[in-house]
C-alpha positions as CSV (number, residue, x, y, z in Angstrom):
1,X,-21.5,30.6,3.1
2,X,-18.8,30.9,0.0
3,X,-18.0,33.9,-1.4
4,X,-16.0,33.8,-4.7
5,X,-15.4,36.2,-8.0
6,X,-15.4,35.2,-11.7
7,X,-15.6,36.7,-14.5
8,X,-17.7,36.2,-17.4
9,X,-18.9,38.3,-20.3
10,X,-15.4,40.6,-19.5
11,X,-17.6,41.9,-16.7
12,X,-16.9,40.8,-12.8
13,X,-19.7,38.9,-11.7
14,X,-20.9,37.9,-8.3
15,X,-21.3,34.4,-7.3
16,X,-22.2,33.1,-3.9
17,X,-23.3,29.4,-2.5
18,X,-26.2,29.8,0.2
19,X,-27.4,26.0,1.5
20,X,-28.4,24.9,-1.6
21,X,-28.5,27.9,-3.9
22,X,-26.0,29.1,-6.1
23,X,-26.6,32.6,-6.6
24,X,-24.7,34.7,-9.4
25,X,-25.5,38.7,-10.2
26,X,-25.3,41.1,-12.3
27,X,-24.7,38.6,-15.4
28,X,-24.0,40.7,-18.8
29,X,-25.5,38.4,-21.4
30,X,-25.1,39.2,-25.9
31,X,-25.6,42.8,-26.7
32,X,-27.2,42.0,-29.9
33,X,-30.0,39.0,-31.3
34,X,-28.4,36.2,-32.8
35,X,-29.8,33.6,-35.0
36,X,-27.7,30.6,-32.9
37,X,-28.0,27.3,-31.9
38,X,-27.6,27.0,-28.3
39,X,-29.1,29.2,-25.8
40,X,-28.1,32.0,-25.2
41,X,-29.3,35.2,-23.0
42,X,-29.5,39.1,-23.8
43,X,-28.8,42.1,-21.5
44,X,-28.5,42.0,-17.6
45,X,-29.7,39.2,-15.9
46,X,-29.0,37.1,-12.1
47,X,-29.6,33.4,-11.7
48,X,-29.7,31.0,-8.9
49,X,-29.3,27.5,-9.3
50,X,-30.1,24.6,-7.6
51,X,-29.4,20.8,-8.0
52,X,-32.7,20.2,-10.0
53,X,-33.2,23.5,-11.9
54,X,-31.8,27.1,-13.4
55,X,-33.9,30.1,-12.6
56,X,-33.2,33.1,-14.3
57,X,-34.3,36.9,-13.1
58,X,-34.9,40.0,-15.1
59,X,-34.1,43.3,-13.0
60,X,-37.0,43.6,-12.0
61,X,-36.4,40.4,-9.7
62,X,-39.0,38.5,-12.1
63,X,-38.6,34.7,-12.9
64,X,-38.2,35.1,-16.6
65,X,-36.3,31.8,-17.7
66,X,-36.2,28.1,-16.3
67,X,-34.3,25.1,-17.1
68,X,-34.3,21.3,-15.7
69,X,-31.1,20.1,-14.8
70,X,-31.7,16.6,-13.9
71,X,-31.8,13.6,-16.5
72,X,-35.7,14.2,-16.4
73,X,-35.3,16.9,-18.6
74,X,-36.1,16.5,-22.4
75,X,-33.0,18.5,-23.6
76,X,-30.2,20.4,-22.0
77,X,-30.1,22.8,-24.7
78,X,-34.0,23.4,-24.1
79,X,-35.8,25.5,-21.6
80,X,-39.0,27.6,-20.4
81,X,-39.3,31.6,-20.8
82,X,-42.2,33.5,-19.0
83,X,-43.6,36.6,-21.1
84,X,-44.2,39.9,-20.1
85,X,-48.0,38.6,-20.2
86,X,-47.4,35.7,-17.8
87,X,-47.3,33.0,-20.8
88,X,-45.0,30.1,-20.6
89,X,-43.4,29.6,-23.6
90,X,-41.3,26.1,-23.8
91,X,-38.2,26.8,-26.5
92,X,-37.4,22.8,-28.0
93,X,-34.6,22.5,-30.5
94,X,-37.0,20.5,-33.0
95,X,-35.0,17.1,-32.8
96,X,-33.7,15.9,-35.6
97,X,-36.2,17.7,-37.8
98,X,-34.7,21.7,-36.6
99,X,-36.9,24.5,-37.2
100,X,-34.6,26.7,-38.8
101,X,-36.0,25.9,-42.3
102,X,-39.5,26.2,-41.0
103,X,-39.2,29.3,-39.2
104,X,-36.5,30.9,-39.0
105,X,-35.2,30.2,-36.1
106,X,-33.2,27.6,-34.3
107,X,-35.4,26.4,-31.7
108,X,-38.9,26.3,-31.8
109,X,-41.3,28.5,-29.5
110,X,-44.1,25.6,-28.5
111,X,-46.8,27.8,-26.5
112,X,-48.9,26.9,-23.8
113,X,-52.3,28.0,-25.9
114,X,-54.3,27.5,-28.9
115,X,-52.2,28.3,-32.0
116,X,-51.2,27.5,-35.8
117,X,-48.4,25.5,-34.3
118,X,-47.4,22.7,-36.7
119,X,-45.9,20.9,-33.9
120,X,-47.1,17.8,-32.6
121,X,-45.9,17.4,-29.2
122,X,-47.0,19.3,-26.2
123,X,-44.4,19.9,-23.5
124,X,-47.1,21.1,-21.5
125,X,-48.3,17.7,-20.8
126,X,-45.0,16.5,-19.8
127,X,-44.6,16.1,-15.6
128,X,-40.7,17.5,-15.9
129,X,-42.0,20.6,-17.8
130,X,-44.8,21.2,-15.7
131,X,-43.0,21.2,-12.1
132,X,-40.2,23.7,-13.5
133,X,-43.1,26.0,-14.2
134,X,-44.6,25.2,-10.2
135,X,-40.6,24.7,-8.5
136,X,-40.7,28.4,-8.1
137,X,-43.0,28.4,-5.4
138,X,-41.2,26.0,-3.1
139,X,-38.1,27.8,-4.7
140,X,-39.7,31.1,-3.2
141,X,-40.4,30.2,0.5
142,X,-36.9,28.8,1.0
143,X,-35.7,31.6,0.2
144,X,-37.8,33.6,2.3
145,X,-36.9,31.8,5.4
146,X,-33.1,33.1,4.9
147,X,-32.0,35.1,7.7
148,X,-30.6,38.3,6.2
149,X,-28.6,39.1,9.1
150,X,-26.3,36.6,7.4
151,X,-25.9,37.4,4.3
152,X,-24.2,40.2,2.2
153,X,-26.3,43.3,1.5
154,X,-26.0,42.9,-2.3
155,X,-27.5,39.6,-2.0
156,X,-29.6,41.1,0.6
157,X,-31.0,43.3,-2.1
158,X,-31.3,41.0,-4.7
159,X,-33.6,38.4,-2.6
160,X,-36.1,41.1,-1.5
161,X,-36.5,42.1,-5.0
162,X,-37.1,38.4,-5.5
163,X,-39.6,37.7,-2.3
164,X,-41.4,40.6,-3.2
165,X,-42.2,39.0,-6.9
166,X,-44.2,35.2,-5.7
167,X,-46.4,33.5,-8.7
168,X,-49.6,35.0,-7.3
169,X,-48.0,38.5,-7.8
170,X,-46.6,37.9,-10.8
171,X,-49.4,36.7,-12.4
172,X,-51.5,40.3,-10.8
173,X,-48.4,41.7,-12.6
174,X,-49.0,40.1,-15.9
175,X,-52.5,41.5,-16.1
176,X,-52.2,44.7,-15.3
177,X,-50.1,45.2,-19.1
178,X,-53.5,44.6,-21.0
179,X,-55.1,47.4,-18.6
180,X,-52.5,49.7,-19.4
181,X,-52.6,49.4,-23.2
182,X,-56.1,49.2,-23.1
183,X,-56.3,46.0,-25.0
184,X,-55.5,42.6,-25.1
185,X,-52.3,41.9,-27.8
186,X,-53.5,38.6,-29.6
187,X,-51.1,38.4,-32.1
188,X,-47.6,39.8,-32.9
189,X,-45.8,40.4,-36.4
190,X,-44.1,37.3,-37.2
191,X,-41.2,39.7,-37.3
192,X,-40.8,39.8,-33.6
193,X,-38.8,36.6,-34.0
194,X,-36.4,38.7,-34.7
195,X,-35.9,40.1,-31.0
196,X,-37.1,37.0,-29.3
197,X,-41.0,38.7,-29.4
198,X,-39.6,41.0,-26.4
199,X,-40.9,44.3,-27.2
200,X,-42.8,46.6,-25.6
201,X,-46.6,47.1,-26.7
202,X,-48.1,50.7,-27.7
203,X,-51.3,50.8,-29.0
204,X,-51.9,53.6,-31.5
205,X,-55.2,52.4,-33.2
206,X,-57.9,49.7,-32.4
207,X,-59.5,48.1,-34.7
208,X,-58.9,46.7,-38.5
209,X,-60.0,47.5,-42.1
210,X,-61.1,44.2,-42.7
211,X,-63.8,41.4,-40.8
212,X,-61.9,38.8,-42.9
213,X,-63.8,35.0,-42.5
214,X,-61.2,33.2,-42.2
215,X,-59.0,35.3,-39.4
216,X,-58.9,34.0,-35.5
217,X,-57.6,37.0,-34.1
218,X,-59.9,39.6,-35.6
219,X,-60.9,43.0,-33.7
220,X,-64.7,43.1,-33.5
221,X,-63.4,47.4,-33.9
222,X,-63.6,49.4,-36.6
223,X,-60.5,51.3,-37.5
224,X,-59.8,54.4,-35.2
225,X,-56.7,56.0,-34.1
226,X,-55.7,56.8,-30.7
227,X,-55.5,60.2,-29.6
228,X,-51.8,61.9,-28.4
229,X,-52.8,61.6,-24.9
230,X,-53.6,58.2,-25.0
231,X,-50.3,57.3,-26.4
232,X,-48.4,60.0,-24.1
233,X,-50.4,58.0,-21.2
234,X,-49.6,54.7,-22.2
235,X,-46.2,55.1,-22.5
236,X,-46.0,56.8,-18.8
237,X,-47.6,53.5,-17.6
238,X,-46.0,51.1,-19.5
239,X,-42.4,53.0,-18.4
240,X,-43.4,51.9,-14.5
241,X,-44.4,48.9,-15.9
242,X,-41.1,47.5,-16.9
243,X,-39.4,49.6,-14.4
244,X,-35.9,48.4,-13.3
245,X,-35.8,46.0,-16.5
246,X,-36.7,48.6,-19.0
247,X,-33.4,48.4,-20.1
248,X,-33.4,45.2,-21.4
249,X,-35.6,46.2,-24.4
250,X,-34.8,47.8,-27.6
251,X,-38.3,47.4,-29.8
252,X,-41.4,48.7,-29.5
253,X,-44.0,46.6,-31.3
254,X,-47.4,49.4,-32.4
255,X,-50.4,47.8,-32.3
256,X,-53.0,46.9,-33.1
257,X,-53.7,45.2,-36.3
258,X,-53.1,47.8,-39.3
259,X,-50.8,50.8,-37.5
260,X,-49.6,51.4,-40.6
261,X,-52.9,52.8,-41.0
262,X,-52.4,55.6,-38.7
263,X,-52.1,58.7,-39.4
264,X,-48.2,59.4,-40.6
265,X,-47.8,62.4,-37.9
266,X,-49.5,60.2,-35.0
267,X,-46.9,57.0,-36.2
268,X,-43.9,59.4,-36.2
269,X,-45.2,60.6,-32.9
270,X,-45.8,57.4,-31.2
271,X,-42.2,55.6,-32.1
272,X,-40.2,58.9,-31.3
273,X,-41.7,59.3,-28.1
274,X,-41.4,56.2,-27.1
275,X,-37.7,56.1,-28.2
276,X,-37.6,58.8,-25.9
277,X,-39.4,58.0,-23.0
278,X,-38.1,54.5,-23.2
279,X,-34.3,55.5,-23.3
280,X,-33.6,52.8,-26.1
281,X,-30.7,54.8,-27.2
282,X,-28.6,53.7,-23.6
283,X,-30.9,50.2,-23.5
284,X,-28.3,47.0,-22.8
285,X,-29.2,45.5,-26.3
286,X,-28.0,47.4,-29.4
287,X,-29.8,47.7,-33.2
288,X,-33.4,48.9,-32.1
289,X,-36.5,47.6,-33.7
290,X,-39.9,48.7,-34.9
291,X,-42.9,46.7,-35.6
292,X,-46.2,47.4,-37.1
293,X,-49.1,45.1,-38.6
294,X,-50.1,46.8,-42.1
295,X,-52.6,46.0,-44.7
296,X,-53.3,46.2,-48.6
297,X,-54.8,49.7,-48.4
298,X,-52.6,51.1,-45.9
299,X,-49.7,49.9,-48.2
300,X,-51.6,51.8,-51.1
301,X,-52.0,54.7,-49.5
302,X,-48.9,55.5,-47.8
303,X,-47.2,58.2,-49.7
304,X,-43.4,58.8,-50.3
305,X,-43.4,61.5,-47.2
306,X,-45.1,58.4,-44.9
307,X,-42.1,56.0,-45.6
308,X,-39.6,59.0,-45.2
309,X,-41.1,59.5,-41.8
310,X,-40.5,56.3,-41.0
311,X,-37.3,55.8,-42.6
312,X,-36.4,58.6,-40.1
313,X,-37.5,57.1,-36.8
314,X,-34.3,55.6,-34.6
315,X,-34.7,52.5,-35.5
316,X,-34.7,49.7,-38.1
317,X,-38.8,49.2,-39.1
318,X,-40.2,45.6,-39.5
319,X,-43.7,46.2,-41.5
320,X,-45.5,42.9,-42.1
321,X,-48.8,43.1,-44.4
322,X,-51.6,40.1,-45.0
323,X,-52.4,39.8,-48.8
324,X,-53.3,36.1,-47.9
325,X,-53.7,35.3,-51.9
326,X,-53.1,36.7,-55.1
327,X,-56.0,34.6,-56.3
328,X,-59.8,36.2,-56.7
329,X,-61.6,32.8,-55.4
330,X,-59.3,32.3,-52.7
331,X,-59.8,36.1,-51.8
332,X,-63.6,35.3,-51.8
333,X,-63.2,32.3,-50.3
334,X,-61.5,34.0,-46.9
335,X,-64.0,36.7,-47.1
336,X,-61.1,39.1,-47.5
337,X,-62.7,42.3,-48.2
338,X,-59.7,43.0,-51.3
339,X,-59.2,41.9,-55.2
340,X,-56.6,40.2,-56.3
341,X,-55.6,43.4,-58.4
342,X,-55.1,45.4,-54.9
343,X,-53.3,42.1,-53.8
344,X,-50.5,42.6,-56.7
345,X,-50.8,46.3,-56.7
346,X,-49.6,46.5,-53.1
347,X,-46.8,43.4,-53.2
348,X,-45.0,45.9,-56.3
349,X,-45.2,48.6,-54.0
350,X,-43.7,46.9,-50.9
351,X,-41.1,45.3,-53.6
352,X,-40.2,49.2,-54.6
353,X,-40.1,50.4,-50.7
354,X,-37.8,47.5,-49.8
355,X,-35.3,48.4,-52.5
356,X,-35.7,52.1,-52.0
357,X,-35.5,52.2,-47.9
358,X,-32.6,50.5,-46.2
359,X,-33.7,50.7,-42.7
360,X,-37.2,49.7,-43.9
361,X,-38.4,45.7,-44.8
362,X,-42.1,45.3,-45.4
363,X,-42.9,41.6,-45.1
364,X,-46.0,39.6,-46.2
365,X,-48.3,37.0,-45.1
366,X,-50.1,34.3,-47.2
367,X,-52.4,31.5,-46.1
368,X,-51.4,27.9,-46.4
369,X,-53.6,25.0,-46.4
370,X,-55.4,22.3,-47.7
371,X,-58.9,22.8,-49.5
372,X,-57.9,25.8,-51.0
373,X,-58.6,26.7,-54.3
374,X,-56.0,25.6,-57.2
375,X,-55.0,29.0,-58.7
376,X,-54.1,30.0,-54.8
377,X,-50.7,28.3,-54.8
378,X,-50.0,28.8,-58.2
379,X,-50.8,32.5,-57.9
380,X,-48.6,33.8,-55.1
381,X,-45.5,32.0,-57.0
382,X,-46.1,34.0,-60.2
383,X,-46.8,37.1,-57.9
384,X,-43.6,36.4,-56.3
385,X,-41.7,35.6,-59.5
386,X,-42.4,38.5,-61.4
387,X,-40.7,40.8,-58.9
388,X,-37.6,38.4,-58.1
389,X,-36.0,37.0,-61.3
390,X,-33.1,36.0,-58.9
391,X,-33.0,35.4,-55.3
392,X,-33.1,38.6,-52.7
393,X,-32.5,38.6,-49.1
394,X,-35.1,41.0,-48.3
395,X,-38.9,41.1,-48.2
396,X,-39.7,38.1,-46.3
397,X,-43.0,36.1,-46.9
398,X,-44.7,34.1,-44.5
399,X,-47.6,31.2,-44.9
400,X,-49.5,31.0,-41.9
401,X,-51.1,27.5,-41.7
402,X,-55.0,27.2,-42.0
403,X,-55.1,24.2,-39.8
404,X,-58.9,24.4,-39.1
405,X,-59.1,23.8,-42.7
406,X,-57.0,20.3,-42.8
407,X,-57.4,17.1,-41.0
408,X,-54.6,15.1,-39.0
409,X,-53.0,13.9,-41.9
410,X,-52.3,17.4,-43.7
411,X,-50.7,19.0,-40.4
412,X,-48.3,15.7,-40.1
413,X,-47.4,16.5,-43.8
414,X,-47.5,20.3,-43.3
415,X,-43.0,20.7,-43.2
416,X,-42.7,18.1,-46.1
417,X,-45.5,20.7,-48.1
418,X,-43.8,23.6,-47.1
419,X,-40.3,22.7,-48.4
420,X,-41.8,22.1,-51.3
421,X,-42.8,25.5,-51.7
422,X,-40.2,27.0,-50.2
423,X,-37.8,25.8,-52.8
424,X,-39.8,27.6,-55.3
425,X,-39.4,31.0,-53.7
426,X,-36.6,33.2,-54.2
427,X,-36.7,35.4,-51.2
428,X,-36.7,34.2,-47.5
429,X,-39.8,31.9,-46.8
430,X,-41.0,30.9,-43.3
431,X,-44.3,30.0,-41.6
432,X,-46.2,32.3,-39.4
433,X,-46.2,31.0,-35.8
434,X,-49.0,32.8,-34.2
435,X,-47.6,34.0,-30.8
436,X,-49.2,36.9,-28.9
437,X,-47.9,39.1,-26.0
């Protein structure tokens, strides 16, 4: 066994060579998201590598990222991530067509479920991609077999946190987040992108205004709000939850699908105490985040003392709102229970809370598609254009792709359609990648 010191990060970090294994602790990865084209990791993290992979730990001892390392391996600048809901998510730097224009992002989340992913290839199916995900096992009983006797006692530490975290309890793990929350989280704000979609779930009201036709993620609920003990129980739970890693998250994402429909004084409630009981102010990533689903008539209804509540809150609020269309037989079309004139009355309002609240953005969501009616298109442009005579940075709109509507030949077309569109629009345009927890 080797012992040596390096440092990295302006922190000294542990590295050690075991058979094998090259173990390093305690890494101290960026402090703040970044919109960057290589990977790069946040907060505190260990890592042990071995000649045909990377596996990368949370502090909780969790396998949360894994790269291949041999020629095998699509990209070197690609790798896997495992979500706090035991998803595999495989991040791919798009080729030669990037994703950046598309989404927002440099590299491209391609998920291991049915989404509205425009992307044609499947990692999943790949051998390379699919042993990464299964080398963890084999990975896990080696180290097992080590004889601690032999070893320091901060790497003694380390590998019982790992051995105590095999796939069969990590997937137990995974599961018990939807029993805490009392819900299953389906679909997150498109915002999340912003923070990698690591935030931690709170549920202050199941259900959703609308039944809407067209929508795959739909609460079979009608609109309730949770009570304060709910929440205060939730947060308790989901604190044990994370545990050791807790500090690796700064956002809180408030479900389920129209929080913004909560009561002000149960919102305000929820995020503060959660601020609180989450210690976000000392987490190891800086620039907190907020997120929340809204809808048309929550937007309308929300009075000047609701956005002052939340322009309050500790952190920066992401807000994101469905209007779908602008257009009265694409509305129908849907079965989107508004009109067009709500649809316009709530994109001036969200224009007016933008410009008014810093620390707020309220973003929107249209469909995208083919076999939609004419006017659709041509209606969100003029709703868009008569509230930005010149480009603005803020107030994001996404298009979330209808791709039960289309056939084989629309989705191959989809980016081509898109920048089309795009280059029509005056404030920041992405689509909507459904991802969930």
């Amino acid at each position: 066994m080797r012992q040596k010191f390096t440092i990295r990060f302006l922190t000294l970090v542990e590295t050690f060579d075991l058979q094998n294994f090259h173990i390093t602790l305690d890494n101290l990865g960026a402090r703040r998201y970044s919109k960057v084209s290589y990977p790069l990791r946040y907060g505190r993290f260990a890592e042990i590598r071995t000649p045909e992979h990377l596996f990368q730990f949370n502090l909780n001892g969790e396998v949360k990222f894994i790269s291949g390392r041999g020629k095998d391996w699509p990209n070197p600048s690609e790798w896997l991530k495992r979500t706090v809901a035991g998803d595999w998510v495989y991040y791919s730097t798009g080729g030669y067509d990037g994703p950046y224009d598309c989404f927002g992002e440099y590299y491209l989340p391609c998920l291991s479920y049915p989404s509205n992913n425009i992307n044609s290839c499947d990692p999943f199916q790949e051998n390379v991609v699919v042993s990464a995900i299964e080398a963890w096992g084999p990975l896990h009983r080696e180290l097992a077999k080590l004889d601690p006797g032999l070893l320091p006692a901060n790497i003694v530490q380390f590998l019982d946190l790992l051995i105590s975290n095999p796939p069969d309890e990590l997937r137990r793990k995974s599961g018990r987040i939807s029993a805490i929350i009392g819900d299953s989280v389906t679909v997150l704000p498109p915002d999340t992108r912003h923070v990698d979609y690591d935030v931690i779930p709170l549920i202050i009201a199941d259900g959703c205004l609308y039944k809407c036709g067209f929508c795959r993620v739909k609460s079979r609920l009608g609109f309730k709000d949770r009570s304060r003990e709910n929440i205060k129980t939730q947060i308790a739970r989901l604190r044990d939850f994370f545990g050791n890693d807790l500090p690796n998250y700064n956002s809180v994402f408030l479900g389920q699908h129209d929080a913004m429909n909560s009561d002000p004084g149960l919102l305000e409630f929820a995020a503060g105490r959660a601020f609180d009981a989450f210690d976000l102010q000392n987490s190891n990533l800086q620039d907190p985040s907020l997120f929340l689903f809204g809808s048309v008539d929550s937007i309308l209804k929300a009075t000047s003392d609701t956005f002052d509540r939340i322009d309050g809150l500790p952190f920066r609020t992401y807000i994101n709102v469905g209007l779908e269309s602008a257009d009265r037989d694409t509305l129908r079309g849907l079965k989107k229970g508004i009109t067009a004139e709500g649809v316009e009355n709530a994109y001036a309002k969200i224009v007016d809370v933008n410009k008014r609240y810093e620390r707020i953005e309220i973003t929107s969501n249209f469909v995208f598609g083919p076999g939609l009616p004419g006017g659709h298109i041509e209606s969100v442009l003029n709703l868009i254009a008569k509230h930005f005579p010149h480009p603005c940075h803020k107030g994001t709109v996404y298009f979330s792709p209808l791709l039960d509507a289309g056939n084989s030949g629309w989705k191959r077309n989809i980016k081509r359609e898109f920048y089309k569109l795009k280059r029509q629009i005056p404030v920041p345009s992405f689509l909507y990648l459904i991802q969930r927890l």
